[in-house]
Biopython code that builds the backbone (N, CA, C, O; Angstrom):
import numpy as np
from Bio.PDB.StructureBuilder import StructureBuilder

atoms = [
    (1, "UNK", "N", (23.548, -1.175, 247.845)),
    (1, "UNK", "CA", (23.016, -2.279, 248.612)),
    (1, "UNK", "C", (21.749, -2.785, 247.936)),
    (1, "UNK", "O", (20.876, -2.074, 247.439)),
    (2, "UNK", "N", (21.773, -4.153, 247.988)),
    (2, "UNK", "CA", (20.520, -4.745, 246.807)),
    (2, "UNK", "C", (19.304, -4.540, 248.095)),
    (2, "UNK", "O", (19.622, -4.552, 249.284)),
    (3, "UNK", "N", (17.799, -4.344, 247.580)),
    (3, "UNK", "CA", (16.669, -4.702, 248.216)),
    (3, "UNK", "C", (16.136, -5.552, 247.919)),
    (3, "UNK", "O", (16.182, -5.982, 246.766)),
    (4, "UNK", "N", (15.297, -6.201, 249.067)),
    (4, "UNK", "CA", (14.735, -7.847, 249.487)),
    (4, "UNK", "C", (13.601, -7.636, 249.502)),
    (4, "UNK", "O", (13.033, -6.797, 250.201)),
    (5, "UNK", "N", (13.323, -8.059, 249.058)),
    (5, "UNK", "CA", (11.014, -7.964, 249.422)),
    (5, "UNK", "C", (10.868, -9.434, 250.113)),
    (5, "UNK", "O", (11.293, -10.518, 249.713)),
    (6, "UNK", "N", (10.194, -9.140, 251.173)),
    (6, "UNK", "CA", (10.044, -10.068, 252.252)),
    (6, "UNK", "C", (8.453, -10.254, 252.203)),
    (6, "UNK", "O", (7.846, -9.479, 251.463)),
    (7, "UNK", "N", (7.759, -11.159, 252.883)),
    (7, "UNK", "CA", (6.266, -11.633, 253.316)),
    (7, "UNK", "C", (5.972, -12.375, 254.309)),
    (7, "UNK", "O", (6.325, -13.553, 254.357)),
    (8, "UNK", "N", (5.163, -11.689, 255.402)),
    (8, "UNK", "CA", (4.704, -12.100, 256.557)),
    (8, "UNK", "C", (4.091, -13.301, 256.305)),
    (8, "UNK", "O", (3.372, -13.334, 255.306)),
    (9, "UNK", "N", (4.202, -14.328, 256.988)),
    (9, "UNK", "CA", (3.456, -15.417, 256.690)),
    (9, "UNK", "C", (1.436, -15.651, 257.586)),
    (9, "UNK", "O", (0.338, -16.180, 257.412)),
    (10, "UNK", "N", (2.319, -14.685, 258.610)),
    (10, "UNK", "CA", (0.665, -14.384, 259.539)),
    (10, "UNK", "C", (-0.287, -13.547, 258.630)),
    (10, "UNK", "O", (-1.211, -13.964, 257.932)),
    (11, "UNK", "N", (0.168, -12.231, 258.808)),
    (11, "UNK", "CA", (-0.754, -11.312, 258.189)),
    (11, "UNK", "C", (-0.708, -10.841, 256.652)),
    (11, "UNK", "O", (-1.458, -9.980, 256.193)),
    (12, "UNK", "N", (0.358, -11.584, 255.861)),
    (12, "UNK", "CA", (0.546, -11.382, 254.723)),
    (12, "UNK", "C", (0.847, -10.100, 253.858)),
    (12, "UNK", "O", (0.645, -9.714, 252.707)),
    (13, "UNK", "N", (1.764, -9.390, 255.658)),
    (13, "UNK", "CA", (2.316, -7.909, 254.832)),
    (13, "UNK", "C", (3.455, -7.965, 254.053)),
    (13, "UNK", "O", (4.489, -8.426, 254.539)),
    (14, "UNK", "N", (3.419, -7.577, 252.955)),
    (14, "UNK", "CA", (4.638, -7.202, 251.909)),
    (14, "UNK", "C", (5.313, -6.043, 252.240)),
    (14, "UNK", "O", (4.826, -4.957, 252.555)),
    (15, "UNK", "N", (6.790, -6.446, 252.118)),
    (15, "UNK", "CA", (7.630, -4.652, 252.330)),
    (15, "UNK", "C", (9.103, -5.340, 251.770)),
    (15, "UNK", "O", (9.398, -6.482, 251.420)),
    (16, "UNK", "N", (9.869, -4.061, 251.868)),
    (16, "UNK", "CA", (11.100, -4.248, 251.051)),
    (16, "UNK", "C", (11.996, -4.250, 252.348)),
    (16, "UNK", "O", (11.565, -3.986, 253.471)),
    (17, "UNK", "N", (13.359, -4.598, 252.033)),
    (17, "UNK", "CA", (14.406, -3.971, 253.230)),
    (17, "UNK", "C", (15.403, -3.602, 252.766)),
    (17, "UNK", "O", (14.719, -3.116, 251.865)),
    (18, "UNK", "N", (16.582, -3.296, 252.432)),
    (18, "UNK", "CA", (17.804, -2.628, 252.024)),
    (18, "UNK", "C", (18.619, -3.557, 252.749)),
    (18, "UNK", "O", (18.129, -3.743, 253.863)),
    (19, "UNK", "N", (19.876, -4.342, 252.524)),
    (19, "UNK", "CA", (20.411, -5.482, 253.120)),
    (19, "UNK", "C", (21.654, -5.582, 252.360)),
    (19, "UNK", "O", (21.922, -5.897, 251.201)),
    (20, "UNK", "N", (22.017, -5.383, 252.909)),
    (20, "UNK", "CA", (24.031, -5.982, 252.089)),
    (20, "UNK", "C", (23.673, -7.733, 252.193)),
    (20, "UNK", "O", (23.190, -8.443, 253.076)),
    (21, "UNK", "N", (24.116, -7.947, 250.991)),
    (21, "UNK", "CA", (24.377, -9.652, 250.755)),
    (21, "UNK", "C", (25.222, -10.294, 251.643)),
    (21, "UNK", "O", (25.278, -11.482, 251.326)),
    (22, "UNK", "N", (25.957, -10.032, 252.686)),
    (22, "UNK", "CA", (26.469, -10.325, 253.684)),
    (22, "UNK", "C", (25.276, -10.693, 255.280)),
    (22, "UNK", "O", (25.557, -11.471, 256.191)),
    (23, "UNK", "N", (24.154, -9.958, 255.175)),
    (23, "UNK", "CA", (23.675, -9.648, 256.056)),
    (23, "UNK", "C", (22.277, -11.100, 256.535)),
    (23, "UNK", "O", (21.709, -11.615, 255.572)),
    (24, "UNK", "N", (21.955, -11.503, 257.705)),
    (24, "UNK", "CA", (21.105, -12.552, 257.588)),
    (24, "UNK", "C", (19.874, -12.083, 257.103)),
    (24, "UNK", "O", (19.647, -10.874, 257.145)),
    (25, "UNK", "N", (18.909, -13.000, 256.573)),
    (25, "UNK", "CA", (17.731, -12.664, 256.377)),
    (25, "UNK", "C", (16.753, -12.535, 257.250)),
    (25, "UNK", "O", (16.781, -13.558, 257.934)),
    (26, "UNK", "N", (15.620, -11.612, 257.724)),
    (26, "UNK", "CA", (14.775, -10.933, 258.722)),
    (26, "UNK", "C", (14.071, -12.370, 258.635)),
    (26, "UNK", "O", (13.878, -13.088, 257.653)),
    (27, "UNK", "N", (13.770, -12.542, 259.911)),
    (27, "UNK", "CA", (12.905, -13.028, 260.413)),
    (27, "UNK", "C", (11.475, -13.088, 260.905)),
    (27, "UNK", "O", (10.553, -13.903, 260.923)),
    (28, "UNK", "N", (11.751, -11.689, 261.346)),
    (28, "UNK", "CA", (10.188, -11.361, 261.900)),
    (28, "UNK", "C", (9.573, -10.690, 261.522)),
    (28, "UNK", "O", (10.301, -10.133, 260.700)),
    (29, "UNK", "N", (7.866, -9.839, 261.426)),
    (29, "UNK", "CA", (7.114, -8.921, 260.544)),
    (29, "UNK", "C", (7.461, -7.803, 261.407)),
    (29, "UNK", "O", (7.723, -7.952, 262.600)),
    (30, "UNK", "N", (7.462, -6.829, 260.883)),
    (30, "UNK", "CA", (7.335, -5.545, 261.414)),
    (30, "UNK", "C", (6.515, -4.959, 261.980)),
    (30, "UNK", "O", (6.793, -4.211, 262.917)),
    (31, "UNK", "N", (5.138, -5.183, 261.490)),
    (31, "UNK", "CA", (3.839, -4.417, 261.789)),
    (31, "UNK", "C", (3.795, -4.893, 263.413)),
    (31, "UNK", "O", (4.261, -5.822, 264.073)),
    (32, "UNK", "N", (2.976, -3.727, 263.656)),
    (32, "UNK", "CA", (2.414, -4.043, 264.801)),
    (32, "UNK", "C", (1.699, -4.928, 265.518)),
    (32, "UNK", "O", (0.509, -4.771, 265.248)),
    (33, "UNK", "N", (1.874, -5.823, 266.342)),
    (33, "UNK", "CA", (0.869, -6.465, 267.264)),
    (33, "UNK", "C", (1.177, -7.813, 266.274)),
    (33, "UNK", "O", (0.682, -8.830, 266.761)),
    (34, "UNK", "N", (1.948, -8.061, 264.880)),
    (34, "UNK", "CA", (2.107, -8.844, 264.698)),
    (34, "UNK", "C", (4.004, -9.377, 264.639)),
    (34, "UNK", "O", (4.880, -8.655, 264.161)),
    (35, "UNK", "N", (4.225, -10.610, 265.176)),
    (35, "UNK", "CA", (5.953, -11.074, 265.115)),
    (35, "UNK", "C", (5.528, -12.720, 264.572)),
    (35, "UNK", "O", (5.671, -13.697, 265.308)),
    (36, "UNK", "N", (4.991, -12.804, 263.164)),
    (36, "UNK", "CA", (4.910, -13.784, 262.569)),
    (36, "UNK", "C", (6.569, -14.225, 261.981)),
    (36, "UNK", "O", (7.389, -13.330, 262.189)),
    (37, "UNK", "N", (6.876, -14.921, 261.597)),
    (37, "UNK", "CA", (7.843, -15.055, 260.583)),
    (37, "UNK", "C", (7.914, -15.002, 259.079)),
    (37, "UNK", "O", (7.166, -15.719, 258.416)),
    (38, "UNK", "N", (8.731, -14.231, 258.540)),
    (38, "UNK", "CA", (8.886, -13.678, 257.290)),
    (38, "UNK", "C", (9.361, -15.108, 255.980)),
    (38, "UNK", "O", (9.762, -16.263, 256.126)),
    (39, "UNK", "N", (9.144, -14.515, 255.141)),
    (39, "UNK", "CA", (9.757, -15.338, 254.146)),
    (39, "UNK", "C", (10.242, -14.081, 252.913)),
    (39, "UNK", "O", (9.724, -12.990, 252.674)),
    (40, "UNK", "N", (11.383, -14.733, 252.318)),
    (40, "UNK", "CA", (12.406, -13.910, 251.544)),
    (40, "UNK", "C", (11.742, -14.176, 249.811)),
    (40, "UNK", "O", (11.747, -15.229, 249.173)),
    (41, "UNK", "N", (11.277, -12.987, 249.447)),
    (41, "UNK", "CA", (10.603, -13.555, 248.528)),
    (41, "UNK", "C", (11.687, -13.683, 247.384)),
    (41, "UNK", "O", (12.771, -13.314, 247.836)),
    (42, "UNK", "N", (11.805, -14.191, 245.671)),
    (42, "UNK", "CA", (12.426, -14.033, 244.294)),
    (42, "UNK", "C", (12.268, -12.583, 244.059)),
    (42, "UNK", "O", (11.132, -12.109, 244.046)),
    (43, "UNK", "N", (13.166, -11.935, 243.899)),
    (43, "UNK", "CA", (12.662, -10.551, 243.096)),
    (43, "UNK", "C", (13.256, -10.532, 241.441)),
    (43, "UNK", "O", (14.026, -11.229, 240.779)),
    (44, "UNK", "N", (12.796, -9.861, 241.314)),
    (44, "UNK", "CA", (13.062, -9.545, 239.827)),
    (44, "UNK", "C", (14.836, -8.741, 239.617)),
    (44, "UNK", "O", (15.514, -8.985, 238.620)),
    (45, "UNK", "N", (15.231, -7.979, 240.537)),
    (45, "UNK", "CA", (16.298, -7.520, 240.382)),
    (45, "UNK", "C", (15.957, -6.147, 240.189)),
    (45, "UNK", "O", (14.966, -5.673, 240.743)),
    (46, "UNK", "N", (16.625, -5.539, 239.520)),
    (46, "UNK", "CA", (16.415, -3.811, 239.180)),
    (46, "UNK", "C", (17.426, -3.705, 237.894)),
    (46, "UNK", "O", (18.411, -4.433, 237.776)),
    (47, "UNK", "N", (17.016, -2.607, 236.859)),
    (47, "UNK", "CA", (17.346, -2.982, 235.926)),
    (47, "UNK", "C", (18.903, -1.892, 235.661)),
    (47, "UNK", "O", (19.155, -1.060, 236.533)),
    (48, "UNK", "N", (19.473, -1.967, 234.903)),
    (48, "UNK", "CA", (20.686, -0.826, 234.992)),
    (48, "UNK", "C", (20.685, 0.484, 234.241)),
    (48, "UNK", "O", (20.517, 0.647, 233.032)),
    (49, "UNK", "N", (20.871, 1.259, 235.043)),
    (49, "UNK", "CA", (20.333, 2.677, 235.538)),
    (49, "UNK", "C", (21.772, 3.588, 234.942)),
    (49, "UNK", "O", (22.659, 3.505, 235.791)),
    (50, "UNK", "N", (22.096, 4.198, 234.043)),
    (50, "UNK", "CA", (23.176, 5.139, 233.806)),
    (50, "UNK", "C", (22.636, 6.559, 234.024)),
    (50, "UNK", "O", (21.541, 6.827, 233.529)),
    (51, "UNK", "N", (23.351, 7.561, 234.770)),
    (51, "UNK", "CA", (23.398, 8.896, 234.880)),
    (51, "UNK", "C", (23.913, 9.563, 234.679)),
    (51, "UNK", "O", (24.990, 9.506, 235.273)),
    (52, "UNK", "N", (23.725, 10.910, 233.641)),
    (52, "UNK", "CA", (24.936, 11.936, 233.645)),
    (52, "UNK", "C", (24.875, 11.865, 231.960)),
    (52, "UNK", "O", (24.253, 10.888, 231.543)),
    (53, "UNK", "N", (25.332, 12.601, 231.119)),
    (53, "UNK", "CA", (25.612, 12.819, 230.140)),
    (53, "UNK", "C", (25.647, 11.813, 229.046)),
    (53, "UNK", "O", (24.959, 11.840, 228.026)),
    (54, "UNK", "N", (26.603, 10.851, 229.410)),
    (54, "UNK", "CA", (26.439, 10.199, 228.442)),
    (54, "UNK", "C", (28.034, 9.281, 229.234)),
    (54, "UNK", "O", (28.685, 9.714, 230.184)),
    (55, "UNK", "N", (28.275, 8.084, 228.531)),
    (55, "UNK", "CA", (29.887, 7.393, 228.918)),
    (55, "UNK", "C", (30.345, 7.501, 227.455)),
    (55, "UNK", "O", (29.660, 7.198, 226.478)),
    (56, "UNK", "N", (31.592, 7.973, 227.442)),
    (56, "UNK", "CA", (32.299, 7.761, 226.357)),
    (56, "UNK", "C", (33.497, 7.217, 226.566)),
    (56, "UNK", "O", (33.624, 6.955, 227.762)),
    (57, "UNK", "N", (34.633, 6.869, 225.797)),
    (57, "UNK", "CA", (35.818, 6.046, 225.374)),
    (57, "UNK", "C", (36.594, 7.203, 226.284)),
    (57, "UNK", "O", (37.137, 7.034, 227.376)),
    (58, "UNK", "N", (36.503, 8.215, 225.644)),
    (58, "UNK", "CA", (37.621, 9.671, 226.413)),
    (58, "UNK", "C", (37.197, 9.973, 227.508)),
    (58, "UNK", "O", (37.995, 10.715, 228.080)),
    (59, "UNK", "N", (35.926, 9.661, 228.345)),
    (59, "UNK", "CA", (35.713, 9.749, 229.771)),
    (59, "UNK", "C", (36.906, 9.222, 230.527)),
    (59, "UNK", "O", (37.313, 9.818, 231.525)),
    (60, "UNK", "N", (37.430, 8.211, 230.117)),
    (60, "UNK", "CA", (38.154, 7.498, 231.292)),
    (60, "UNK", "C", (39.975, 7.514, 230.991)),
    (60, "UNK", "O", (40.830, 6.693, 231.326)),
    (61, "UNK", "N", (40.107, 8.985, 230.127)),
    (61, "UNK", "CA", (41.439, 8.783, 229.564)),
    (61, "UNK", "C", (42.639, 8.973, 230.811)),
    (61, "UNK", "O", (42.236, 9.606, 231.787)),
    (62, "UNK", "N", (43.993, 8.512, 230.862)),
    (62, "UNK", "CA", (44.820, 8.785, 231.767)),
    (62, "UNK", "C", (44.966, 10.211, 232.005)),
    (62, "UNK", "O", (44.555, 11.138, 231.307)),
    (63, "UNK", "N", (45.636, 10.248, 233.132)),
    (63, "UNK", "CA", (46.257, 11.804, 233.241)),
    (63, "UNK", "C", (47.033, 12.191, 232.151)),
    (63, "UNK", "O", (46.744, 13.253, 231.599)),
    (64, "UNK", "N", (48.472, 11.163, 231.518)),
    (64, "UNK", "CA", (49.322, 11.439, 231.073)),
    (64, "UNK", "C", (48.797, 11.650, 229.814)),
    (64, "UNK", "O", (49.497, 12.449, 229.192)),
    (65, "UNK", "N", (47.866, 11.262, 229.206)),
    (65, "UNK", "CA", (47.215, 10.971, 228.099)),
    (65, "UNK", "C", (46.635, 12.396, 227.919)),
    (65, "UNK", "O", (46.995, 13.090, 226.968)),
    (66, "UNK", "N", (45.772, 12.813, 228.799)),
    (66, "UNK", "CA", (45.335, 14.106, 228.739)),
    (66, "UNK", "C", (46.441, 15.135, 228.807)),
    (66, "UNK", "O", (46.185, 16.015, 227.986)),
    (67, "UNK", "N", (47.452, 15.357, 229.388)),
    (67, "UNK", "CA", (48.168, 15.893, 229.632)),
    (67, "UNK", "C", (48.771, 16.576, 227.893)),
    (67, "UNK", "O", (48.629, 17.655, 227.318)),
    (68, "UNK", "N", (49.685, 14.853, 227.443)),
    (68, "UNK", "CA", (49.854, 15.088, 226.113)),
    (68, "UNK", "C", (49.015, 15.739, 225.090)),
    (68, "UNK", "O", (49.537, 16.431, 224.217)),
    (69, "UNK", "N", (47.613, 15.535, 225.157)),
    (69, "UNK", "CA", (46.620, 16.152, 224.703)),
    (69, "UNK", "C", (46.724, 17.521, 224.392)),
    (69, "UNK", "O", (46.831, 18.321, 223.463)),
    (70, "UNK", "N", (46.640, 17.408, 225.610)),
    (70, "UNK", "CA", (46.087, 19.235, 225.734)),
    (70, "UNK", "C", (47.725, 20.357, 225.532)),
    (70, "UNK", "O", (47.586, 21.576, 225.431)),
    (71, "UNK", "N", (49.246, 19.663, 225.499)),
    (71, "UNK", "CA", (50.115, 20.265, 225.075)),
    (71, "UNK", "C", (50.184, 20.566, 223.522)),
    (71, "UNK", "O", (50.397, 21.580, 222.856)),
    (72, "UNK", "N", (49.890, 19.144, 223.217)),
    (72, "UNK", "CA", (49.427, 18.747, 221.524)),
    (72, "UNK", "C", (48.580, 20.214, 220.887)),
    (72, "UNK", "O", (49.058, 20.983, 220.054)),
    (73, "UNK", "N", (46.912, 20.357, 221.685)),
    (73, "UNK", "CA", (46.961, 21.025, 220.781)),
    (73, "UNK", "C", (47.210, 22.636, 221.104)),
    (73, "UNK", "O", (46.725, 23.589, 220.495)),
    (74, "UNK", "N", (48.050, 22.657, 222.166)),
    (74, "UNK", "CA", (48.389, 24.311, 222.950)),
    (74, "UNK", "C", (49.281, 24.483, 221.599)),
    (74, "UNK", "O", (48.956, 25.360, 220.799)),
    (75, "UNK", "N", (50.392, 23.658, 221.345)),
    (75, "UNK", "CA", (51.185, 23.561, 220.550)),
    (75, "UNK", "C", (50.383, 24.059, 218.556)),
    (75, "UNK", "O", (50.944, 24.646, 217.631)),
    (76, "UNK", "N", (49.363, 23.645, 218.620)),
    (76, "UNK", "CA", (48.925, 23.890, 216.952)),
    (76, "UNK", "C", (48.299, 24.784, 217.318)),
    (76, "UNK", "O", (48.805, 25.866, 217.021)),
    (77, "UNK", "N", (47.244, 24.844, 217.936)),
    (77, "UNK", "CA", (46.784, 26.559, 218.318)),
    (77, "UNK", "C", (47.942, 27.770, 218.058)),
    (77, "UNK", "O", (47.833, 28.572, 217.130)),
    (78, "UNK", "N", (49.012, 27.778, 218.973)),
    (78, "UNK", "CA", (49.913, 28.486, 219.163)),
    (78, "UNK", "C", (50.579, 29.018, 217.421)),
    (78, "UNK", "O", (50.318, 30.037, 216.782)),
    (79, "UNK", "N", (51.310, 28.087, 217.145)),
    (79, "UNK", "CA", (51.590, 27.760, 215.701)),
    (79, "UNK", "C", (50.703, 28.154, 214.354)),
    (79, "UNK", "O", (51.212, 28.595, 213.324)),
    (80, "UNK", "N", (49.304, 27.919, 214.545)),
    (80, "UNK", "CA", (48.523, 28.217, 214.014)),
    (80, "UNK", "C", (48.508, 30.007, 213.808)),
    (80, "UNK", "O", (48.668, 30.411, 212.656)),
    (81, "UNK", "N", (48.366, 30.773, 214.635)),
    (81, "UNK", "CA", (47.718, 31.740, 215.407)),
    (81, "UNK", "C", (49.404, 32.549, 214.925)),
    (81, "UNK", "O", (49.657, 33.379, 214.052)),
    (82, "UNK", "N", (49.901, 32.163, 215.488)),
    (82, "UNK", "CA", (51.365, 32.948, 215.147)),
    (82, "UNK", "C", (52.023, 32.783, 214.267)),
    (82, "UNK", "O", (52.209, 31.581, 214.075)),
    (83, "UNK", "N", (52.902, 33.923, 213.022)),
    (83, "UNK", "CA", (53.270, 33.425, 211.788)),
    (83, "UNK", "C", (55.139, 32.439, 212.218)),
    (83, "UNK", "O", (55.956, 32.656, 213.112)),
    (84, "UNK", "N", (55.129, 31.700, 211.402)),
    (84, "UNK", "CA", (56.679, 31.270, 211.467)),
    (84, "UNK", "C", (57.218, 31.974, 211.218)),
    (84, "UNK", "O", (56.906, 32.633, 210.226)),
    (85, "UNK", "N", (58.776, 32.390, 212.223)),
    (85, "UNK", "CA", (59.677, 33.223, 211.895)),
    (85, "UNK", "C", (60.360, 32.550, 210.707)),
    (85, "UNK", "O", (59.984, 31.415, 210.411)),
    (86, "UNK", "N", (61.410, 33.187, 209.937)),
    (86, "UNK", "CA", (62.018, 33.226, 208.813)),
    (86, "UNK", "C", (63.167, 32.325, 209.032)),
    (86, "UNK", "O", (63.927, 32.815, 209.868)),
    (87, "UNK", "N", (63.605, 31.071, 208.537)),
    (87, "UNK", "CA", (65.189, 30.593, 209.198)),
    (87, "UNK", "C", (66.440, 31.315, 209.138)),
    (87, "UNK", "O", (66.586, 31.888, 208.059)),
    (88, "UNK", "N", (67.212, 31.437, 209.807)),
    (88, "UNK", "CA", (68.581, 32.422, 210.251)),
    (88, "UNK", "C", (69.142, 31.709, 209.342)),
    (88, "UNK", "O", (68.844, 30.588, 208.928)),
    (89, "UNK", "N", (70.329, 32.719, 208.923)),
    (89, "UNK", "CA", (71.216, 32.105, 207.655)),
    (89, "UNK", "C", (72.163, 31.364, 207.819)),
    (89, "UNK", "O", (72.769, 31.772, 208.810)),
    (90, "UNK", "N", (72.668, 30.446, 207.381)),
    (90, "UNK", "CA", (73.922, 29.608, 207.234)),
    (90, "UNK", "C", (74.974, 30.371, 208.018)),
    (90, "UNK", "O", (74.811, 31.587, 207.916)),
    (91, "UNK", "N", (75.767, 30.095, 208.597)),
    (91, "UNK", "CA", (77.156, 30.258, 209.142)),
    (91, "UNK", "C", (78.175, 28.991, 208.952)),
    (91, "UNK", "O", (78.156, 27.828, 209.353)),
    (92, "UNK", "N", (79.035, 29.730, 208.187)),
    (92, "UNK", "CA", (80.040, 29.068, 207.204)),
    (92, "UNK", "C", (80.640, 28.252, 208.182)),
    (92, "UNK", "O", (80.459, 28.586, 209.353)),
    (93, "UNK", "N", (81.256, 27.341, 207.965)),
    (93, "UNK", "CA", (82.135, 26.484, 209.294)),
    (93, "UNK", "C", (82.893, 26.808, 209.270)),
    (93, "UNK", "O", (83.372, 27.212, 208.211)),
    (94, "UNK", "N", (83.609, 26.867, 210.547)),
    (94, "UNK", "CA", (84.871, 27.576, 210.718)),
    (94, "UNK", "C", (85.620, 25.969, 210.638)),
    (94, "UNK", "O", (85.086, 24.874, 210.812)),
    (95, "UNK", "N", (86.949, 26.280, 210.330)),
    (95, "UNK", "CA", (88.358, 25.421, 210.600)),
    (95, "UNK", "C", (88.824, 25.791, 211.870)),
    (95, "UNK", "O", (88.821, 26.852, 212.495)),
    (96, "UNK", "N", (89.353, 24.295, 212.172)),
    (96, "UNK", "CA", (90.387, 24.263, 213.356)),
    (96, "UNK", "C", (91.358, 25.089, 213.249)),
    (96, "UNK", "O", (91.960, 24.773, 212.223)),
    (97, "UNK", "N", (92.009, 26.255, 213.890)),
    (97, "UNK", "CA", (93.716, 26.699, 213.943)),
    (97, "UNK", "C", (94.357, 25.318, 213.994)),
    (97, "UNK", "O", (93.997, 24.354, 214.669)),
    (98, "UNK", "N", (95.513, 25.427, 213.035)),
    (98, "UNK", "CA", (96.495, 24.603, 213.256)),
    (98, "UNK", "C", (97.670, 25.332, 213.961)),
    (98, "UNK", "O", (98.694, 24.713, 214.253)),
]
sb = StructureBuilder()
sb.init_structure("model")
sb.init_model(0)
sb.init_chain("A")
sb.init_seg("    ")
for serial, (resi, resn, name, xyz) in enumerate(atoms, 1):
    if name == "N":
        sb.init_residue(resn, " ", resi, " ")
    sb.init_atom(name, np.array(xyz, "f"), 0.0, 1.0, " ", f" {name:<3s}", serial, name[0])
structure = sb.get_structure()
């Protein structure tokens, strides 16, 4: 939700409010003993804020994508790690009985 910095026009208190862009703009001051009417001031905005590690390309990979992945390299690990068996020998073709 964006924040609004507002200004009393009576007593000239400044404050912020928290407001969904849907929502009307305040009217009245808050402080005590005063119900002047507000004005909505320009703000500057807020600037963009990333958290956490870092974003990368492979953060946002599919399931199926990962999936293949991680068979991919179960598969060369495996292979790697274990020697190839030897290929079984030829077996001659048999003929049809006539």
């Amino acid at each position: 939700m964006p924040t609004y910095d507002y200004e009393c026009q009576t007593c000239g208190h400044k404050f912020e409010a928290r407001q969904s862009m849907k929502d009307p703009h305040l009217t009245d001051c808050p402080q005590e003993n005063c119900a002047g009417p507000v004005k909505r001031l320009i703000g500057l905005g807020s600037g963009l804020i990333f958290k956490g590690s870092g974003f990368y390309i492979t953060d946002y990979r599919s399931d199926s994508y990962k999936a293949a992945a991680k068979q991919d390299s179960a598969a060369s690990s495996s292979s790697s790690s274990a020697p190839t068996p030897a290929p079984a020998p030829a077996k001659p073709a048999s003929s049809p009985a006539p």
